[in-house]
C-alpha positions as a Markdown table, in Angstrom:
| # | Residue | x | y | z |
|---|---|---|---|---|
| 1 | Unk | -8.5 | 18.1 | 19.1 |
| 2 | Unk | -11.9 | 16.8 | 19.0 |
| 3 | Unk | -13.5 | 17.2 | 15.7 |
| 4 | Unk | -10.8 | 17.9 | 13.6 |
| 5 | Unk | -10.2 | 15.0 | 11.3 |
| 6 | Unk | -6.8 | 13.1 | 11.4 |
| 7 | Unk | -4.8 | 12.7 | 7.9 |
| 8 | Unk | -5.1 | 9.6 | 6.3 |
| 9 | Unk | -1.6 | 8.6 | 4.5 |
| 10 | Unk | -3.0 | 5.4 | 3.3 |
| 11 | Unk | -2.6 | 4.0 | -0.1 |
| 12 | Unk | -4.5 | 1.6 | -2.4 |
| 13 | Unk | -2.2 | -0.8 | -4.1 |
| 14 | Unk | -3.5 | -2.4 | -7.1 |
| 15 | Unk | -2.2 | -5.2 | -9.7 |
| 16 | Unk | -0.3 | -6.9 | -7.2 |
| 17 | Unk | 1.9 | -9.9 | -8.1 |
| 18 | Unk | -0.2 | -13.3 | -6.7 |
| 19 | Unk | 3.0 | -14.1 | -5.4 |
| 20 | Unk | 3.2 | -11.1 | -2.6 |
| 21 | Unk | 2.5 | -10.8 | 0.4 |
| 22 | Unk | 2.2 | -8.3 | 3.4 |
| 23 | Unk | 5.8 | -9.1 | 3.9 |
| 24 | Unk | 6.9 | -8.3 | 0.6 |
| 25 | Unk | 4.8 | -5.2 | 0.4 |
| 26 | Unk | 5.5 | -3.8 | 3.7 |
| 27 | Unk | 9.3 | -4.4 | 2.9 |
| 28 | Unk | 9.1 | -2.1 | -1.2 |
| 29 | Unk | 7.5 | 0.7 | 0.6 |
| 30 | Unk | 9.3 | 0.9 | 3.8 |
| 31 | Unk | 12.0 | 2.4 | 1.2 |
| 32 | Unk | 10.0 | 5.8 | 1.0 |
| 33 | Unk | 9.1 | 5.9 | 5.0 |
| 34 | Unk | 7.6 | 3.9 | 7.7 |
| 35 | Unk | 4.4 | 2.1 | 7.0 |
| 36 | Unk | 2.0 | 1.5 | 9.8 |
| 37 | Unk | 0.5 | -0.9 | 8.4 |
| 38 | Unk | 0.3 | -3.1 | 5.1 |
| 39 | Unk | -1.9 | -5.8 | 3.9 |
| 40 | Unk | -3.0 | -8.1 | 0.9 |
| 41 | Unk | -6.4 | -9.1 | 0.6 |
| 42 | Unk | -7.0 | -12.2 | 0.2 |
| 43 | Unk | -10.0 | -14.3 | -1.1 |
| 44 | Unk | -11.0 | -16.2 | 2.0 |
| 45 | Unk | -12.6 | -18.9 | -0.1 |
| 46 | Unk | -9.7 | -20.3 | -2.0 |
| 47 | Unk | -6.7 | -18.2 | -0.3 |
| 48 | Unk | -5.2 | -16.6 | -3.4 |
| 49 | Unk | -4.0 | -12.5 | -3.5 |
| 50 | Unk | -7.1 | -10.4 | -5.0 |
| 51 | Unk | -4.3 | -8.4 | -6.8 |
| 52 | Unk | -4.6 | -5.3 | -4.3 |
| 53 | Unk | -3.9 | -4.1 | -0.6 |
| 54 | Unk | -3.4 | -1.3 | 1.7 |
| 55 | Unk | -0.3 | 0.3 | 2.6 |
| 56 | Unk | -0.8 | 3.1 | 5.7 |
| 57 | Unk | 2.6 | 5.5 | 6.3 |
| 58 | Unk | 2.9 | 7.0 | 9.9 |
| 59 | Unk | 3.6 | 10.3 | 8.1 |
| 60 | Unk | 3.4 | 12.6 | 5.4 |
| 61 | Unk | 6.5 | 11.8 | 4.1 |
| 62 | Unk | 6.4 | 8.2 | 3.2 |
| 63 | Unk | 2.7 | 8.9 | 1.8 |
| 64 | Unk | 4.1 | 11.6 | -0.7 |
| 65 | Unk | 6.7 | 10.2 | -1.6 |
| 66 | Unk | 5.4 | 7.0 | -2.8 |
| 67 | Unk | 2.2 | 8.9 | -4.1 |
| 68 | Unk | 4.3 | 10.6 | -6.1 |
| 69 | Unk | 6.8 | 7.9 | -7.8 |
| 70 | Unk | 6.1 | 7.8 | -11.7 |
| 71 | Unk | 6.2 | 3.8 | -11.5 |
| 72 | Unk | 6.1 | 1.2 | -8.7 |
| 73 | Unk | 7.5 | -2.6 | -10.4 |
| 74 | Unk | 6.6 | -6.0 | -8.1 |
| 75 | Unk | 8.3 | -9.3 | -9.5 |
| 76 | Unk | 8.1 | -7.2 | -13.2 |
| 77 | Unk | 4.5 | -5.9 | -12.8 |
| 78 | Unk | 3.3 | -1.7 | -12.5 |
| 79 | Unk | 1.7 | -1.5 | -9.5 |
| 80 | Unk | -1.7 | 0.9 | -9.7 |
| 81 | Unk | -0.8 | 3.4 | -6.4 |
| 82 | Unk | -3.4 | 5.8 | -5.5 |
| 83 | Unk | -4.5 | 7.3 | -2.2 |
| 84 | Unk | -7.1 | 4.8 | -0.8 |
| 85 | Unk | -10.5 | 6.3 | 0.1 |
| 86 | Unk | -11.4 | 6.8 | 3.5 |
């Protein structure tokens, strides 16, 4: 299948909690599928949460239906969840 383009199901995951981590995140959105991957980003500098990360679903599924969801809540916050540019 060369030069067709392979879906994406990753997600951008803003207004994070500074108290999560991949852990926590990988472990709220394993509940709509299985992730790949997830990460925080962290500032290398002073090793505090940026406030956002990645979360990548081996499949449609998981990527809809967390896309999808009205709200996402962390530790009391609304997570911003949008499909993360490629």
């Amino acid at each position: 299948m060369s030069g067709t383009a392979r879906q994406s199901y990753k997600l951008f995951i803003a207004n994070l909690p500074w108290t999560i981590g991949q852990k926590e995140l990988l472990s709220y959105f394993s509940s709509f599928g299985h992730v790949a991957n997830a990460s925080v980003v962290f500032d290398k500098s002073i090793g505090f949460s940026k406030g956002y990360g990645f979360v990548t679903f081996s499949g449609r599924d998981g990527f809809m239906g967390a896309s999808n969801k009205n709200r996402h809540f962390i530790e009391g916050r609304v997570l911003n969840v949008q499909p993360a540019n490629s």
